[in-house]
FIMI-242866 format. One record per residue (C-alpha): residue in one letter; x, y, z. Coordinates in steps of 0.02 Angstrom, whole numbers, plus 32768, in hexadecimal, padded with zeros to 4 digits. Each point is the difference from the previous one (the first is absolute). Layout:
# residues N
AXYZ...
This chain:
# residues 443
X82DB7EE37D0CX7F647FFF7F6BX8050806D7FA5X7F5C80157F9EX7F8D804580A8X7FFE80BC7FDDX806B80398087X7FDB80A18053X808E80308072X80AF7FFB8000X80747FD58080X80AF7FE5801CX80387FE380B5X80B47FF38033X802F7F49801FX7F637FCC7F92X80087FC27F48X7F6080167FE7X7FC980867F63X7F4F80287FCBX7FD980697F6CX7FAE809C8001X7F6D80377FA7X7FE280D07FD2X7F6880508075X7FB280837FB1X7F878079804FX7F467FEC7FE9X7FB6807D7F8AX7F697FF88023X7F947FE280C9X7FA67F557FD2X7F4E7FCD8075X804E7F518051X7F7B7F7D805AX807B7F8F8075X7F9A7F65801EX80507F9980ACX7FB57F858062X805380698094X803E80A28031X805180608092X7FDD800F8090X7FFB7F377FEAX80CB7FE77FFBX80597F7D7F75X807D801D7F7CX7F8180107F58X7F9C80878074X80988068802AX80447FE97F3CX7F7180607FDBX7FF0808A808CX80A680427FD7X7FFE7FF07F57X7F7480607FD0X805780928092X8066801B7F80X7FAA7FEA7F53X7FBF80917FA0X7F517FC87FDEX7F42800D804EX7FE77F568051X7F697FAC804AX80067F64806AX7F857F748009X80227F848080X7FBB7FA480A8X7FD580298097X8067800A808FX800B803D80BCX803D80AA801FX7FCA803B7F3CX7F7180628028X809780778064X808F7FDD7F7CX7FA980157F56X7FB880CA7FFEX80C1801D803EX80577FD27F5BX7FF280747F72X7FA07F907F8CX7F727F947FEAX7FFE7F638067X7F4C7F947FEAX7FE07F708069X7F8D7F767FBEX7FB97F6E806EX7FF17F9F7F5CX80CA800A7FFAX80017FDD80BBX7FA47F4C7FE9X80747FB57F7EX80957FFC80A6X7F6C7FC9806DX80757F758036X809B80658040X8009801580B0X7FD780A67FE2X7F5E7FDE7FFEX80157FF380C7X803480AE7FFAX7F7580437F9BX7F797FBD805FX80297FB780B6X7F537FE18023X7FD07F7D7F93X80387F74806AX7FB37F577FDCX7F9480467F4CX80AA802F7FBDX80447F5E803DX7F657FA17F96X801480777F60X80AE7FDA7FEAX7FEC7F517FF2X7F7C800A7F92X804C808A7F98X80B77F9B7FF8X7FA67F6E7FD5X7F83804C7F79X804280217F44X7F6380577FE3X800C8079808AX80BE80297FE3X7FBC801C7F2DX7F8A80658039X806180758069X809180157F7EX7F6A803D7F87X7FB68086806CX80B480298022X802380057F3BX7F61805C7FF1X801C8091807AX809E80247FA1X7FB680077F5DX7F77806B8048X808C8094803BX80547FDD7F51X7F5580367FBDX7FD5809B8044X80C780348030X803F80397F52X809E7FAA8034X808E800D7F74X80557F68804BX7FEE7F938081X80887F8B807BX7FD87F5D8036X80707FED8090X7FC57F477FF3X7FFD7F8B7F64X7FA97F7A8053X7F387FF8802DX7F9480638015X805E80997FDFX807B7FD47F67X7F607FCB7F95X7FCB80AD8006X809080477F7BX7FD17F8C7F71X7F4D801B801EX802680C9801CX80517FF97F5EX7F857FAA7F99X7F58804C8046X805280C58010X80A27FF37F9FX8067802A809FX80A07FC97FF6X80437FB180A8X80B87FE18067X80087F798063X806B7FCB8082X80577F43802EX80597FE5809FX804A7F648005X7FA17F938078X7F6C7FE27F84X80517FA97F81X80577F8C806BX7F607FE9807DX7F917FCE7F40X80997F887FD0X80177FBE80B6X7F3D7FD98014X80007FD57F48X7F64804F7FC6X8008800B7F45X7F6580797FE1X80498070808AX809D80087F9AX7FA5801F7F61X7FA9808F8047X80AB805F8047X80537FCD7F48X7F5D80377FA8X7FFD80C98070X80C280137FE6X7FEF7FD07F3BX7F7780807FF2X8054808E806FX8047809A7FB0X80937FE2808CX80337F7C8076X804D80558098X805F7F7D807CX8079801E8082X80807FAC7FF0X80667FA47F8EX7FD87F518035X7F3D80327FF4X803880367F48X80607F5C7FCBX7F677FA1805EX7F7F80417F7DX80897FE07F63X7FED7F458053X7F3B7FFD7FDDX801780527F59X7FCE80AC8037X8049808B7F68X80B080418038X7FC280A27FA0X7F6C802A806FX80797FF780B0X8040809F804EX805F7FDE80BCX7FDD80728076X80477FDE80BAX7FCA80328091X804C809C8058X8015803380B8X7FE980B38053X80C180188026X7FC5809A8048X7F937FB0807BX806A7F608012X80B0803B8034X808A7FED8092X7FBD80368098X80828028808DX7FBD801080A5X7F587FFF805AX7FC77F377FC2X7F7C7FDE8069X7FE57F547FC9X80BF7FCE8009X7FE5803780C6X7F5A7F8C800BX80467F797F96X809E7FDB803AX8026806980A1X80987F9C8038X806B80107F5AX7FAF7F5C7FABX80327FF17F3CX7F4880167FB1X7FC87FAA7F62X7F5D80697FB1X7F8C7FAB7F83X7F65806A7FC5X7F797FD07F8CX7F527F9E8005X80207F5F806BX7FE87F5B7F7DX80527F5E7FE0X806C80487F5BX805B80968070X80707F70803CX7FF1805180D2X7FF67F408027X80A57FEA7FCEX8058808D8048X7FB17FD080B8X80367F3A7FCEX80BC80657FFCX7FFA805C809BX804F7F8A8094X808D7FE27F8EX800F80A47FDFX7FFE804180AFX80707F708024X807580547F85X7FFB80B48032X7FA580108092X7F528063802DX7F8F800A7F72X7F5880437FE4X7F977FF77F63X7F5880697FE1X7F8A7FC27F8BX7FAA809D7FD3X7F527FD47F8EX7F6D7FAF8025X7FBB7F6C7F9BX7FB97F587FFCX80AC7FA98016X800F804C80BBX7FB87F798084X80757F827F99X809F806D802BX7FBA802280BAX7FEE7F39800CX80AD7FE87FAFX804980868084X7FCC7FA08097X803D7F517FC0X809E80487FECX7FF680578093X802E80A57FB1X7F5F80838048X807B80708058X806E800C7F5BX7F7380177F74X7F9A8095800BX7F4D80137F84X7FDE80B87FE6X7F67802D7FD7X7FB080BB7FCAX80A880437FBFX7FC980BC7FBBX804580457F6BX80538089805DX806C7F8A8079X803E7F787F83X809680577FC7X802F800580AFX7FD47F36801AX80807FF97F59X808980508043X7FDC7FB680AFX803D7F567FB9X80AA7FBA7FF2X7FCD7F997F50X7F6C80097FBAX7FE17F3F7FC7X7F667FBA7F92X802C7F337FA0X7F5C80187F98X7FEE7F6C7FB0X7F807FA47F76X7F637FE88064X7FDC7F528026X7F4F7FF27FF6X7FCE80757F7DX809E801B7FB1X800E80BC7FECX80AD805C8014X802C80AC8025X7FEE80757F88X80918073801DX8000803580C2X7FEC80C38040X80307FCC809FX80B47FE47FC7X801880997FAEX7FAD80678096X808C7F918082X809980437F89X7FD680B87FD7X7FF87FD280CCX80C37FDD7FFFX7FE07F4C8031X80347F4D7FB1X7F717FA77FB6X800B7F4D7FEDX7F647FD47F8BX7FD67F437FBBX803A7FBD7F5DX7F5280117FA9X7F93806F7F79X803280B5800AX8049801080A1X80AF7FCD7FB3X7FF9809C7FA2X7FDD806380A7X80A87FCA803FX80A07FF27FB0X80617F6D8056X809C802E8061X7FD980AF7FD9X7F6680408056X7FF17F61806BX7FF07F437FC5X7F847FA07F99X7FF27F5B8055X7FA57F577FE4X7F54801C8066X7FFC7F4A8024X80977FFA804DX8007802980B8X80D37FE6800FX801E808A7F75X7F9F8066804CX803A7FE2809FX80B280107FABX7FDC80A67FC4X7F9C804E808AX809A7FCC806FX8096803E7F9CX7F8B80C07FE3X7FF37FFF80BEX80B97FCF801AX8039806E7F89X7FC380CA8015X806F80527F8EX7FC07F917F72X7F46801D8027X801A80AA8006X804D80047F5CX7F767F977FC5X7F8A8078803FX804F80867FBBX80137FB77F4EX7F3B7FDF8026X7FDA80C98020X806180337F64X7FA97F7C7F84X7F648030802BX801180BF8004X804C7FE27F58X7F857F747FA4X7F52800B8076X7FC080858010X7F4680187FF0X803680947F84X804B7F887F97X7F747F847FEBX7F74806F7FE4X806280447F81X7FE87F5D7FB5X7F5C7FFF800AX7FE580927FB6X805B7FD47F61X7F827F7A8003X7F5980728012X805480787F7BX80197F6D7F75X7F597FA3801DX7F88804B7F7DX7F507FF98015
């Protein structure tokens, strides 16, 4: 452990060695004007987009959001009980997600013909990041914000803090993840890394989620002064043991099959190759297995293709539309909930800590989570589940195996899993954080 990353939460979990130190939270004095800047938002689902959503539930402050646009928002925004504005000019910077094909269906061949010209065009991409950067400083403006977040310290959006501070004297937050750093060092783009070091340096605070984001930035010669860890939480009110009445566990497996669950947005790093590379041994091993893949993503026709040329489409099931509402009940549907996330091969990002693991243990189920970037803080090895090599389909296989073979052990696992998070993860407990934060950064 970086015993010089400001550590934020404490935890001490039977059979775990592991000790953090604790730092005092005080309550704000005083309601502070916050402008969170984020390139997305709910309803759109990921981890930084949830961080945020139940965070600021639970901070005592006036917030306004500016962010992109996104079906369903035109229902979801005049339903939350603060400002949420949606800019196309924060929409075009992520023009070449795939949820572009979600945002506007018609576009067919012309959206075919921008994208290549826009991927291919410096110019283009400048020019979008500057409208972007523009917008922002626009609300800054006219908001009489007291202090703003950057929930990204990368462009378009984490340019805006510096230049909010040195055109309005605003001081800014902002927030690091994990994957950036290691996407800049894997691609090796040395003004990109400039830019991150140069909007940390400047930042009042440097929020990141985990400890292995923390030690990351120490590595690139960010100030150990300026970090403050804040982990994600999970709603152990909402994600809890449910007893009877699992409608998916009837679908799923309705003739007693051992079910694997992973959930999350389908791409190469998530590591679902390797689990479906694992599954004839494992079935050889223990019998009828299925596993459900529940995410969309760009990664998904590989792992269909995959399926069939191992001859696995009756035992691997992609789940699709998943609604807030029913994925507790998908969690505690599953026998382990399993996700090897690994370094990503092609642009070399890494997870940044991993809701998804958290949400499967206040669940009462045994996560087994890859041995990469914050996930291995998500997990405590032999304890809440294992931490395995996510290259390595015979450990996994190995665990997987021995969890299913074994009950009594994953439902101490599980267990061990409902109390660490009830204890440690709360949302509560990180927006408590957070508001330290707001209530020490001086305008």
């Amino acid at each position: 452990m970086n015993e010089q990353v400001n550590i934020a939460i404490q935890e001490r979990i039977s059979g775990s060695d592991r000790q953090e130190t604790t730092i005092a939270l005080d309550t704000p004095a005083k309601q502070r004007r916050v402008l969170l800047l984020t390139g997305g938002y709910p309803p759109e689902k990921g981890g930084s987009y949830n961080f945020f959503y139940k965070t600021i539930e639970h901070l005592s402050h006036r917030f306004t959001v500016l962010t992109s646009h996104f079906p369903g928002d035109t229902k979801y925004d005049p339903k939350c009980p603060y400002i949420i504005k949606r800019s196309l000019f924060l929409t075009l910077p992520l023009i070449r997600d795939e949820r572009i094909d979600r945002l506007y269906p018609k576009l067919g061949r012309a959206k075919k013909a921008f994208l290549k010209i826009f991927e291919r065009s410096r110019p283009i991409r400048a020019l979008v990041s500057a409208l972007a950067i523009l917008r922002c400083l626009i609300e800054i403006s006219i908001g009489k914000y007291d202090l703003i977040f950057c929930g990204h310290s990368c462009l378009p959006l984490g340019l805006v803090g510096p230049l909010a501070k040195k055109l309005f004297h605003i001081e800014y937050v902002t927030f690091v993840y994990g994957e950036e750093i290691s996407e800049i060092l894997h691609r090796g783009h040395p003004m990109a890394l400039k830019l991150l070091k140069y909007v940390c340096n400047k930042a009042g605070t440097v929020v990141v989620i985990s400890e292995s984001t923390g030690q990351s930035l120490n590595a690139i010669g960010i100030g150990n002064r300026k970090l403050t860890l804040a982990r994600p939480g999970v709603d152990v009110d909402k994600f809890k043991p449910i007893s009877d009445g699992n409608r998916f566990l009837q679908t799923l497996a309705p003739n007693g099959e051992k079910l694997l669950l992973s959930v999350g947005r389908i791409i190469e790093r998530k590591g679902f190759d390797v689990v479906i590379e694992s599954l004839p041994e494992i079935i050889k091993r223990v019998g009828a297995v299925k596993y459900v893949i529940a995410g969309s993503g760009p990664d998904r026709k590989r792992l269909e293709t995959k399926t069939r040329n191992l001859g696995l489409e009756s035992s691997v099931i992609f789940l699709e539309g998943i609604t807030d509402e029913g994925l507790p009940m998908l969690y505690n549907a599953c026998d382990i909930f399993v996700m090897p996330n690994r370094k990503g091969r092609i642009a070399g990002d890494t997870e940044g800590f991993g809701i998804v693991f958290l949400e499967a243990s206040a669940c009462g189920k045994p996560v087994l989570a890859g041995r990469s970037g914050g996930a291995v803080e998500a997990v405590v090895d032999g304890v809440t589940g294992f931490v395995v090599d996510p290259e390595s389909s015979i450990e996994l296989t190995d665990k997987i195996t021995y969890l299913l073979t074994y009950p009594e052990t994953s439902k101490r696992m599980g267990m061990n899993g409902i109390n660490r998070c009830r204890q440690h993860f709360t949302w509560q407990h990180t927006s408590e954080i957070l508001n330290q934060v707001i209530a020490q950064s001086n305008r």
